[in-house]
C-alpha positions in Angstrom: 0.0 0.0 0.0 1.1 3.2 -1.1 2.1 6.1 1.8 0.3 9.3 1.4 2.5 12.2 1.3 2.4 15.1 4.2 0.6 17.3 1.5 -2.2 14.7 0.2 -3.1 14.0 3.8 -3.5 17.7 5.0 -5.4 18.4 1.3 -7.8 15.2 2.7 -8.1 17.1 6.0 -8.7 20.3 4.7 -11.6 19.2 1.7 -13.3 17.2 4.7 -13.1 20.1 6.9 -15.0 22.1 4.4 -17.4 19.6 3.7 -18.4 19.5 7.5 -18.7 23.1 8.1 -20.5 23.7 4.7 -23.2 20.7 6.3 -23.8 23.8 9.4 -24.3 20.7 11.6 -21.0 19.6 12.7 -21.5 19.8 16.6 -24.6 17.8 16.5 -24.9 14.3 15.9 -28.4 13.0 14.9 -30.2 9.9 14.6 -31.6 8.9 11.5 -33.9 6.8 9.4 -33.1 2.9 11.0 -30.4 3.9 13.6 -32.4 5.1 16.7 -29.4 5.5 18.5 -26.5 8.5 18.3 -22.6 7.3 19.7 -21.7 10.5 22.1 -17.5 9.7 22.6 -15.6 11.2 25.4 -12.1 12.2 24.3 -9.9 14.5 25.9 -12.1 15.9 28.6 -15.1 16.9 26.2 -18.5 15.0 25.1 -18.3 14.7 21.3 -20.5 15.5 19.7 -21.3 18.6 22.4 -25.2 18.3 21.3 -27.2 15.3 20.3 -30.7 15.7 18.5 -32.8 11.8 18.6 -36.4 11.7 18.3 -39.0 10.5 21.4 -37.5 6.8 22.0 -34.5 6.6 20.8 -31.2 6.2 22.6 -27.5 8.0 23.5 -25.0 6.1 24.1 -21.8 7.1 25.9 -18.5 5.9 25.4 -15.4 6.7 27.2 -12.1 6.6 24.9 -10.2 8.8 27.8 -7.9 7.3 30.7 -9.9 9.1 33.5 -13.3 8.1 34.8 -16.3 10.0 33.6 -20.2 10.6 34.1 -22.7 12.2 31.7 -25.2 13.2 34.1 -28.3 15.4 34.1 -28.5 18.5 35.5 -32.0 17.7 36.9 -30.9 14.2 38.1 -33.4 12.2 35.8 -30.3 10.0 34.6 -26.9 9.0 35.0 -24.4 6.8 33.2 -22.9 6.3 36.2 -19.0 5.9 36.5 -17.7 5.2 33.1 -13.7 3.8 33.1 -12.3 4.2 29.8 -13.7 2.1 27.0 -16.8 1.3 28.8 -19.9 2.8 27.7 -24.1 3.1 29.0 -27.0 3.8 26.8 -29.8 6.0 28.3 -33.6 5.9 26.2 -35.4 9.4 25.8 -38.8 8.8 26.4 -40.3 12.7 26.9 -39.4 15.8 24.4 -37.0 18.4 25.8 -33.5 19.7 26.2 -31.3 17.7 28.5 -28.3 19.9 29.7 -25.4 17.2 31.1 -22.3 16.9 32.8 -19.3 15.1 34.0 -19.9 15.1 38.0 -16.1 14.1 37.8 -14.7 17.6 35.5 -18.6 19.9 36.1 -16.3 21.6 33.0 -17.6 19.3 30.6 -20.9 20.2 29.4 -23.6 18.8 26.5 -27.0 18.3 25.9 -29.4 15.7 24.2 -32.2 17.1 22.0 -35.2 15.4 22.1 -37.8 15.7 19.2 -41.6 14.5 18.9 -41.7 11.9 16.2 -44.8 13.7 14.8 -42.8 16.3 13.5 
């Protein structure tokens, strides 16, 4: 297999980068069609994506790809992951319409929210 060259790899980077911020939508993640479920990763001390838009139903699922412990917890205390050591990962199900602001009760720094759409539009 053929290495790519320092200049073809940032020219990669750079025409992805466009196409992602020419889509308006690249901190959200969203569930679509089949998937009923969006993947929110933790990597260096942030939730990625920061915002998460699923319909009434369907899940979030939280992974943990960093070395320290973390929580994605609301900030009304309706759900919690729990502790999540690195590559475990919980799945919470959104059953009512709303915005649900989170944290890390670990690093109260890290901050996201799950959008949470009727299904009737």
């Amino acid at each position: 297999m053929r290495k790519l060259s320092e200049i073809t790899r940032r020219r990669f980077g750079q025409g992805l980068g466009a196409a992602i911020a020419l889509t308006g939508e690249a901190n959200l993640a969203f569930a679509h069609g089949g998937s009923h479920e969006v993947a929110v990763r933790i990597d260096d001390f942030t939730f990625v994506p920061p915002t998460a838009e699923i319909l009434v139903g369907d899940n979030v699922t939280w992974e943990n790809g960093d070395h320290a412990p973390h929580t994605a917890t609301s900030l009304d205390g309706t759900w919690d992951t729990g502790p999540l050591e690195r590559a475990a990962f919980r799945r919470v199900t959104f059953n009512e319409p709303g915005e649900y602001r989170y944290v890390c009760t670990f690093h109260p720094h890290m901050k996201g929210t799950v959008l949470v759409r009727n299904r009737d539009g």
